[in-house]
MARKOLNU-195886 format. One line per field, with one value per residue (C-alpha): residue in three letters; x, y, z. Coordinates in steps of 0.02 Angstrom, whole numbers. Layout:
BEGIN
lumza <- (ALA; ...)
c1 <- (X; ...)
c2 <- (Y; ...)
c3 <- (Z; ...)
//
This chain:
BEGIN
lumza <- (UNK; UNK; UNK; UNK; UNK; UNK; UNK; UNK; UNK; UNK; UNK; UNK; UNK; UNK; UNK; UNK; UNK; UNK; UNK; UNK; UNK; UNK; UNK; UNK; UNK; UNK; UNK; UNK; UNK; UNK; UNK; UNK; UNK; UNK; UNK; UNK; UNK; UNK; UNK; UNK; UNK; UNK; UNK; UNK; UNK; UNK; UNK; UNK; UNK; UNK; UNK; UNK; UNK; UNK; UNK; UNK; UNK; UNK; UNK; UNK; UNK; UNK; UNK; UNK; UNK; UNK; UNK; UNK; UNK; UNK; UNK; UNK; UNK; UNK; UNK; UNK; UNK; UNK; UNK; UNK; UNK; UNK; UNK; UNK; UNK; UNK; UNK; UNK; UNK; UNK; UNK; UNK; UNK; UNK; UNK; UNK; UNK; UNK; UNK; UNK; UNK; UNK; UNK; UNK; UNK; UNK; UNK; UNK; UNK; UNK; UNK; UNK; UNK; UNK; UNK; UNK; UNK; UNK; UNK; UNK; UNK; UNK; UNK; UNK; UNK; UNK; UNK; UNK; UNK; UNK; UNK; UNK; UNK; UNK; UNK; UNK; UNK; UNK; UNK; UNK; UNK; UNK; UNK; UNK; UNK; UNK; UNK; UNK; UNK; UNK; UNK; UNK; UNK; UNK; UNK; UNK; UNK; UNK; UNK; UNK; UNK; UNK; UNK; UNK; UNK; UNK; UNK; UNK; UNK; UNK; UNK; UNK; UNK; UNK; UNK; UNK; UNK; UNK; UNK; UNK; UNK; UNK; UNK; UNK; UNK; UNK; UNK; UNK; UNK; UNK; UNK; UNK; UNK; UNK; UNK; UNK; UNK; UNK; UNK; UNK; UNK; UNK; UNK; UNK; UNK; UNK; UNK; UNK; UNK; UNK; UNK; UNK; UNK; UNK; UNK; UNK; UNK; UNK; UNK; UNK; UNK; UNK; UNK; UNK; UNK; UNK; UNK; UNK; UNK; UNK; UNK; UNK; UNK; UNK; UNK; UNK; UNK; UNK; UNK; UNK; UNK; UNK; UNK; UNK; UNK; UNK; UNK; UNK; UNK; UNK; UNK; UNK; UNK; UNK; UNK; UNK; UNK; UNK; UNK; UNK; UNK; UNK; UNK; UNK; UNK; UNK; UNK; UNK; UNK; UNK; UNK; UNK; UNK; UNK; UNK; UNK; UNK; UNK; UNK; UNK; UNK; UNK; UNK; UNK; UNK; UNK; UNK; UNK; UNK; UNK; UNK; UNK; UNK; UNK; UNK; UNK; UNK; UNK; UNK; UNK; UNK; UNK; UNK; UNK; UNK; UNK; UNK; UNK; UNK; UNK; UNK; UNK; UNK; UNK; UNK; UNK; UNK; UNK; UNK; UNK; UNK; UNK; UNK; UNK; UNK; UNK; UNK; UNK; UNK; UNK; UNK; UNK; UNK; UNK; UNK; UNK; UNK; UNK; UNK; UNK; UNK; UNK; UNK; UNK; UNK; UNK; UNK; UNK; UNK; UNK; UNK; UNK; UNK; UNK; UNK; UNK; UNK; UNK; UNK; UNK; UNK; UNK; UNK; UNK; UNK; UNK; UNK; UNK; UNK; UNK; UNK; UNK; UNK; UNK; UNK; UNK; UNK; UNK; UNK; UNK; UNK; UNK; UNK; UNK; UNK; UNK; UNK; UNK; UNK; UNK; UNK; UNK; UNK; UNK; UNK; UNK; UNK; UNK; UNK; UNK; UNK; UNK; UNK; UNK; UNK; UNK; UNK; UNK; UNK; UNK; UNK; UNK; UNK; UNK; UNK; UNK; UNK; UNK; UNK; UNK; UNK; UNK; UNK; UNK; UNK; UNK; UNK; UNK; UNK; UNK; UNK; UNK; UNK; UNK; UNK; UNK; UNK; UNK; UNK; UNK; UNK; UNK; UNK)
c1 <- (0; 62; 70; 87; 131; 34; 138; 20; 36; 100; -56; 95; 155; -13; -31; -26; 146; 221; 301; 385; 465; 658; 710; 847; 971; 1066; 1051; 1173; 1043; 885; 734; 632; 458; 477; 467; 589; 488; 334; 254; 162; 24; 52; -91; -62; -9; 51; 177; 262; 309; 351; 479; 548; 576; 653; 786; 817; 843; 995; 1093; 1086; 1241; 1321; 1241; 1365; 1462; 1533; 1632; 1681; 1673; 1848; 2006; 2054; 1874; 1914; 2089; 2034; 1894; 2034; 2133; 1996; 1932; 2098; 2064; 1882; 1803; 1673; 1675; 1616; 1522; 1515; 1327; 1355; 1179; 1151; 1000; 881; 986; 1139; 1284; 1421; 1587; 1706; 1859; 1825; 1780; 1915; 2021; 1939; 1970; 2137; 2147; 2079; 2199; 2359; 2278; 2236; 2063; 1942; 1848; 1674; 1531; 1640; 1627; 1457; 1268; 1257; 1260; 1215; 1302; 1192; 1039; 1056; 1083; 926; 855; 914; 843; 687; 673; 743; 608; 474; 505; 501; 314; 290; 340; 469; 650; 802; 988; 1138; 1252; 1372; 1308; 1450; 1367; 1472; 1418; 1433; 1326; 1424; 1452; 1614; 1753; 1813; 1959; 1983; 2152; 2185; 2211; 2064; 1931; 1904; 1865; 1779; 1630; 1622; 1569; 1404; 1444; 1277; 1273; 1139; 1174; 1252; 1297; 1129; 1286; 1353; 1297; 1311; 1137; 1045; 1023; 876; 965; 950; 825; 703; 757; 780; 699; 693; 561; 634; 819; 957; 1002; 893; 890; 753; 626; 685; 532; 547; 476; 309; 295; 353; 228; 74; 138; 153; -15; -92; -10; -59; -226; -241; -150; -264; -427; -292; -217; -370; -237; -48; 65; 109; 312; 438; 514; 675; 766; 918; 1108; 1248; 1308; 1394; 1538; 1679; 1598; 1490; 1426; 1241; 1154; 1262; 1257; 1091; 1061; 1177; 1112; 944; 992; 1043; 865; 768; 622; 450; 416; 576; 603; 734; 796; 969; 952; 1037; 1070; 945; 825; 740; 593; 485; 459; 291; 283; 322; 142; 100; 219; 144; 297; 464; 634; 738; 934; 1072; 1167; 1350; 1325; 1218; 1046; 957; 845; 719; 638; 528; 449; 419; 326; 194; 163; 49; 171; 236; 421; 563; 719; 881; 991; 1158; 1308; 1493; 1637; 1833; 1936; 2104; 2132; 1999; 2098; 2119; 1952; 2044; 1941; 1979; 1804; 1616; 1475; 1300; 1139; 1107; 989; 953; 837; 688; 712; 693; 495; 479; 586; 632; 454; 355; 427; 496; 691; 833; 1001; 1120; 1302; 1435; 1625; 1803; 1960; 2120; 2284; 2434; 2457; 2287; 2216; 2032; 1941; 1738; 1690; 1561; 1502; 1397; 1326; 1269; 1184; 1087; 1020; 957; 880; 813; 703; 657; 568; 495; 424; 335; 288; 224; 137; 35; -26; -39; -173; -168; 35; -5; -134; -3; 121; -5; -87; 113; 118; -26; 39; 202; 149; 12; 163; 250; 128; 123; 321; 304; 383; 328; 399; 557; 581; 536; 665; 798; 726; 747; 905; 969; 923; 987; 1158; 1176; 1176; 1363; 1421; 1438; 1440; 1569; 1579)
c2 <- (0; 161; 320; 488; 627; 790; 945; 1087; 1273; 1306; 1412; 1550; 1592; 1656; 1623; 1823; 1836; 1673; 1773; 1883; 1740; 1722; 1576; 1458; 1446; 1303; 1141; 1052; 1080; 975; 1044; 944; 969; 973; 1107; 1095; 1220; 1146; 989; 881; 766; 607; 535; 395; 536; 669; 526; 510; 694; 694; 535; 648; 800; 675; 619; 796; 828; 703; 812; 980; 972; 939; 1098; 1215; 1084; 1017; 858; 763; 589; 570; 458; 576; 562; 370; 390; 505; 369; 225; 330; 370; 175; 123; 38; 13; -158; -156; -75; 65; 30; 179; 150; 246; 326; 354; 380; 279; 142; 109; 1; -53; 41; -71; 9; 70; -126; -194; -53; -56; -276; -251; -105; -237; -376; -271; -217; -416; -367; -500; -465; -450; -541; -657; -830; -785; -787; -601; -524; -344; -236; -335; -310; -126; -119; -203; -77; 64; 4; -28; 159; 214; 95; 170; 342; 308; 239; 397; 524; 595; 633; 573; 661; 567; 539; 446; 357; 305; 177; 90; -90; -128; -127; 0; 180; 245; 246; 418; 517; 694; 700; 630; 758; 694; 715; 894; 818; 638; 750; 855; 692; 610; 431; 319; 187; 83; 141; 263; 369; 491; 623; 577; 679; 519; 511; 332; 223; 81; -75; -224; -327; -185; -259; -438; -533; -742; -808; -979; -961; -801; -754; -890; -796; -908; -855; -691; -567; -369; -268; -250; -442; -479; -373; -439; -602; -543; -479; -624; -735; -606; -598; -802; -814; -688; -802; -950; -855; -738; -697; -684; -739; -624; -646; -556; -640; -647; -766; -730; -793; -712; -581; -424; -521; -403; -239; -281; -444; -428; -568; -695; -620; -607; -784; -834; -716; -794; -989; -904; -818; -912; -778; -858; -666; -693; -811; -824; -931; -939; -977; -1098; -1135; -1238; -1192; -1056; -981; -855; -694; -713; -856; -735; -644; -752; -654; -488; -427; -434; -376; -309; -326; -254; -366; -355; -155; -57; -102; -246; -247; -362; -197; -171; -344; -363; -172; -277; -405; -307; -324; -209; -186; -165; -99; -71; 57; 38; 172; 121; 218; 138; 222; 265; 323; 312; 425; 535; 525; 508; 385; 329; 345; 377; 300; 390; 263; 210; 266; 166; 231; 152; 277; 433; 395; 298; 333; 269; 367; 230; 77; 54; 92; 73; 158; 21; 114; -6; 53; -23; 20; -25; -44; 19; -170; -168; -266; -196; -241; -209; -106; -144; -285; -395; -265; -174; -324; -378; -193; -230; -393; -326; -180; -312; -399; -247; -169; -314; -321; -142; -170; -289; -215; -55; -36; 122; 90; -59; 27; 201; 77; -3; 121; 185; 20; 43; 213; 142; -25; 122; 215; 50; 14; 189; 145; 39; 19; 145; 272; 174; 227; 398; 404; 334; 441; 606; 540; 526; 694; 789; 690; 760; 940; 858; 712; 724; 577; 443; 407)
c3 <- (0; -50; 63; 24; 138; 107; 141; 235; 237; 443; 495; 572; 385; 291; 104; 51; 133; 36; -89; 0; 59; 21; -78; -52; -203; -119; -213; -71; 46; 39; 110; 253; 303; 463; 607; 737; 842; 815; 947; 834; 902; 947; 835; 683; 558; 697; 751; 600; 607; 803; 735; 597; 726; 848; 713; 665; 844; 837; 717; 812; 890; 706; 630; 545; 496; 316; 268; 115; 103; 39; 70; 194; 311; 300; 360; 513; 551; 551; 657; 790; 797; 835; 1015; 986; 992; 878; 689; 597; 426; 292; 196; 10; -1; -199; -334; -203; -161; -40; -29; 110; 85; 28; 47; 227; 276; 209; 267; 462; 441; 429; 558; 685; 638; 663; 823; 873; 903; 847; 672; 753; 619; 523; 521; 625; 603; 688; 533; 577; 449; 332; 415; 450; 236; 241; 346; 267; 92; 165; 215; 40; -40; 70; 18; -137; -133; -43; -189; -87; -129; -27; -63; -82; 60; 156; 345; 463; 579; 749; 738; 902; 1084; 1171; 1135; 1024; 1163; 1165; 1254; 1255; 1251; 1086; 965; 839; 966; 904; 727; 767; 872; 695; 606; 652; 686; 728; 850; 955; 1115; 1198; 1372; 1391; 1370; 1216; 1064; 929; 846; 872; 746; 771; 870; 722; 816; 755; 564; 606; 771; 784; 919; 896; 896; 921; 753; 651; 499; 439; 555; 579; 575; 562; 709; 643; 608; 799; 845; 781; 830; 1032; 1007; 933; 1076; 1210; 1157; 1164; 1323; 1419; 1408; 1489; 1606; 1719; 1829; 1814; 1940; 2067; 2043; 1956; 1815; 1722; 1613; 1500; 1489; 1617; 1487; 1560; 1662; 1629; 1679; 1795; 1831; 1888; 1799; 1868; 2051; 2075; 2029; 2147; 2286; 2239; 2269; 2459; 2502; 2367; 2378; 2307; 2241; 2091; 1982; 1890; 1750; 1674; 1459; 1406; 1211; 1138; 1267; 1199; 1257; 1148; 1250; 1230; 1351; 1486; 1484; 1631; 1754; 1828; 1841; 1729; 1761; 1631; 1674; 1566; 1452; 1390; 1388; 1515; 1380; 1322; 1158; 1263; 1329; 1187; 1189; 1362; 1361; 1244; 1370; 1491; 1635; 1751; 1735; 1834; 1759; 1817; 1737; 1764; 1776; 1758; 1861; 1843; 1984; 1940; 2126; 2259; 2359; 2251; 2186; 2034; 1878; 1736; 1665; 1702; 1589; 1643; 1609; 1405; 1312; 1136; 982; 1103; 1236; 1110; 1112; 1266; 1410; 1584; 1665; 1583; 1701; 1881; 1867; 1996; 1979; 1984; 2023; 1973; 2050; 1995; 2018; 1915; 1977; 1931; 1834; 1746; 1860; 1896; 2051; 2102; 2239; 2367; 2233; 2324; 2465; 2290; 2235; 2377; 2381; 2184; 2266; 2422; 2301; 2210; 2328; 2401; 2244; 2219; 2411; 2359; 2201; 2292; 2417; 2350; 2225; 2178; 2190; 2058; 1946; 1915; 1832; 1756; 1679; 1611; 1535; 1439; 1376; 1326; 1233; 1145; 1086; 1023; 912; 841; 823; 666; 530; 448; 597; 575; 402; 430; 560; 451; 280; 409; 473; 295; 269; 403; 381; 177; 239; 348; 236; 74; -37; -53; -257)
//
């Protein structure tokens, strides 16, 4: 189905005055419909424009600038990913179409082998530079039904879960924050725009990365909904226990997954269960409707993409946001570095005030020998446990407690289903936009 986006007259600018007008004689400069100044309605067509603002929003501290997508950008972005893990992919935006960089993968391969840093989706079924192509396409494609025109340009995306890794005294720093470099999650202080995490493009129910039965984020949602809906008549009432399952990722920064499930075998509180995943055990998320509550615990990186899916399940949910500081000295209150919570494209339309948080502070500190050392680890994690158990303790018998974060849920899942995938590729279409008017094209 084909949709077409009419362009309206903002009531502020009457239609006598249009002609006095100035025009723009700038070709390099594509025009956007959008009003940064102006709140747009969160209704099925007012979303789509509040999306649009929201990715034109991620470009404003980039404004003023101009770059060409020459060998020299490429060698400045090898330079500046030297010590990161993950990789940046250049997407070659032309006549409606786009196309991984070539030169720049090969380039950033080889960049990560001299460094002995493992070359991160090859040899693997996590094929995310592939998908996000896939995603960006699917945008292109889309605007193209719509009539609309989308410039040529040149996207730098960090494939990766964590933020770009960046230290102010290296002398590029002044030119890498010039350049807007996407990435799926990031420091609330960072200025890199968000791009949508690839489980938005490609989600399996059955399998992690099972291309086969890999849906996009509109599919997965009908299916939730069709599943929720069935499961609803079976289960009158859910049980009154918070509920998590997932494997022990995040060992190396901070470790919570794995220490709660061990605190939990010591108090064994009937109001948590827990369940660690184990491969070939899947369980489809949608099986988890049955829980009242669900508890959503950071993964490798202070995020997890399960967020989204467990908003659609009518549960209340507990999340813990987590923020990183590595002492160099505790005396003299000296660190190495401070990571504020995550956000991720998801928390640009539906943020932390929509489900129960706690502020997880995870302290280190490194030795003189690189050896790095957690602070106050497991009084910290029996705190986590211990609100836990209480919130729940609260919820139920509280009902006016209950019904607030309730009726937040409801808001939120309403929201994510205004999210589709047609709000996706408005996002990216805008994104693409805003991103011409910095980057020129790579030929």
């Amino acid at each position: 189905m084909s949709i077409r986006l009419k362009k309206s007259r903002p009531k502020s600018h009457p239609k006598s005055h249009s002609k006095s007008r100035p025009k723009s004689h700038s070709k390099s400069r594509p025009k956007t419909s959008i009003d940064p100044e102006r709140n747009y309605p969160l209704c099925d067509s007012g979303f789509k424009y509040h999306v649009r603002k929201v990715a034109a929003q991620q470009y404003l501290p980039y404004i003023g600038n101009r770059i060409e997508a020459d060998s020299d950008l490429i060698d400045k972005i090898l330079e500046f990913h030297r010590g990161q893990l993950g990789m940046i992919i250049g997407y070659i935006i032309s006549n409606s179409s786009v196309r991984i960089d070539e030169e720049l993968y090969s380039r950033m391969r080889k960049n990560m082998l001299e460094n002995s840093r493992q070359i991160n989706f090859e040899n693997t079924i996590d094929d995310r530079p592939n998908v996000v192509l896939e995603m960006i396409q699917s945008a292109l494609t889309y605007a193209k039904e719509c009539k609309r025109s989308i410039p040529d340009t040149y996207l730098l995306i960090y494939i990766s879960d964590h933020n770009l890794w960046q230290d102010p005294e290296k002398p590029y720093m002044d030119y890498i924050n010039k350049i807007p470099v996407f990435c799926f999650a990031k420091p609330n202080t960072d200025i890199n725009p968000l791009f949508p995490e690839t489980s938005f493009g490609s989600f399996s129910f059955k399998e992690k990365y099972d291309k086969e039965s890999s849906k996009n984020w509109d599919q997965s949602v009908e299916i939730i909904d069709t599943e929720v809906a069935q499961k609803r008549s079976i289960h009158e009432h859910k049980q009154p226990v918070v509920y998590f399952k997932g494997a022990f990722t995040g060992k190396f920064l901070y470790n919570i997954r794995e220490n709660i499930f061990n605190l939990h075998r010591k108090f064994n509180n009937s109001l948590l269960k827990l369940e660690k995943l184990i491969p070939g055990k899947y369980t489809p998320v949608y099986e988890w409707y049955k829980y009242k509550y669900l508890l959503n615990l950071p993964g490798h990186y202070p995020w997890s993409n399960r967020l989204k899916y467990i908003m659609l399940l009518d549960s209340i949910i507990l999340n813990v946001n987590v923020m990183s500081v590595n002492w160099k000295s505790l005396e003299k209150r000296e660190f190495n570095f401070k990571d504020p919570a995550y956000i991720t494209f998801l928390e640009l339309f539906v943020d932390n005030s929509y489900y129960i948080n706690y502020d997880f502070i995870s302290e280190s500190v490194t030795d003189k020998s690189g050896r790095t050392t957690a602070i106050d680890e497991h009084k910290k994690i029996k705190d986590l446990y211990t609100f836990i158990i209480k919130t729940v303790q609260r919820c139920e018998k509280n009902p006016a407690f209950f019904n607030k974060w309730r009726k937040k849920n409801k808001e939120a899942k309403m929201i994510l289903h205004k999210l589709n995938n047609e709000s996706i590729n408005e996002y990216i279409c805008e994104c693409i936009i805003q991103n011409s008017r910095i980057i020129s094209n790579r030929k």
